[in-house]
N, C-alpha and C positions, 0 to 999 in steps of 0.2 A: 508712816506706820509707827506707832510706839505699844513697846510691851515693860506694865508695868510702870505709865507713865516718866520711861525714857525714850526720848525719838529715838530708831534708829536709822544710821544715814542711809541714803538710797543705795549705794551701793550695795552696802550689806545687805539689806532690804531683797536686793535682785538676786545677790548670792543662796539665801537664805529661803526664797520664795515660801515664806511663810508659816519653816518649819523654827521647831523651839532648840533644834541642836547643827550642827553641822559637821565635815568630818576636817580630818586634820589639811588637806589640799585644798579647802575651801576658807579655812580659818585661817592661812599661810594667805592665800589670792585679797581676804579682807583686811589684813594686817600689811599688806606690802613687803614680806619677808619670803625665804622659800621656804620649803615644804622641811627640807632638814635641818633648818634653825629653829622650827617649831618642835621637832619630833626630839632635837640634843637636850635644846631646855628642858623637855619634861623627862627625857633621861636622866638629866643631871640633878633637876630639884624636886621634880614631882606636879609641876606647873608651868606654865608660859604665860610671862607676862602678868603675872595675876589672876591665871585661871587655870584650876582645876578641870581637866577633862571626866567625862563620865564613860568606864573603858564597856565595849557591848563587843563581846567575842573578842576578834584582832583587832577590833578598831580602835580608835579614840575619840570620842564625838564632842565637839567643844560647845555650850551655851549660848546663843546667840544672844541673850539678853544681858549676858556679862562682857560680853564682846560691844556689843554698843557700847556702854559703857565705859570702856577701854577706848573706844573710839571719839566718844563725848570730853574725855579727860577724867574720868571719873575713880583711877586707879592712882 
């Protein structure tokens, strides 16, 4: 599957099942970190890793096409 003309890997892929966002426990399971190493960093800087979440109520929902990326080496 690629969006945007970058593969993304299968896993994310399955994570992801083919939506454009994901939420923070899901974005934590594709990155190999927990769930509160994701949630301190965007405390602390306002991002994780190089990405910006898009916040929807309480949530925080992370891009999954910037997340490939992230995945591909591309930050």
């Amino acid at each position: 599957m690629m969006i945007n003309q970058i593969p993304i890997p299968s896993a994310l892929a399955k994570i992801s099942a083919g939506r454009d966002f994901i939420n923070t426990g899901e974005y934590a399971h594709a990155v190999d970190r927990a769930n509160q190493t994701i949630r301190k960093n965007y405390c602390l800087t306002g991002e994780c890793y190089g990405i910006r979440p898009v916040k929807f109520g309480n949530r925080l929902l992370w891009s999954v096409a910037e997340i490939s990326k992230l995945l591909n080496g591309g930050f």
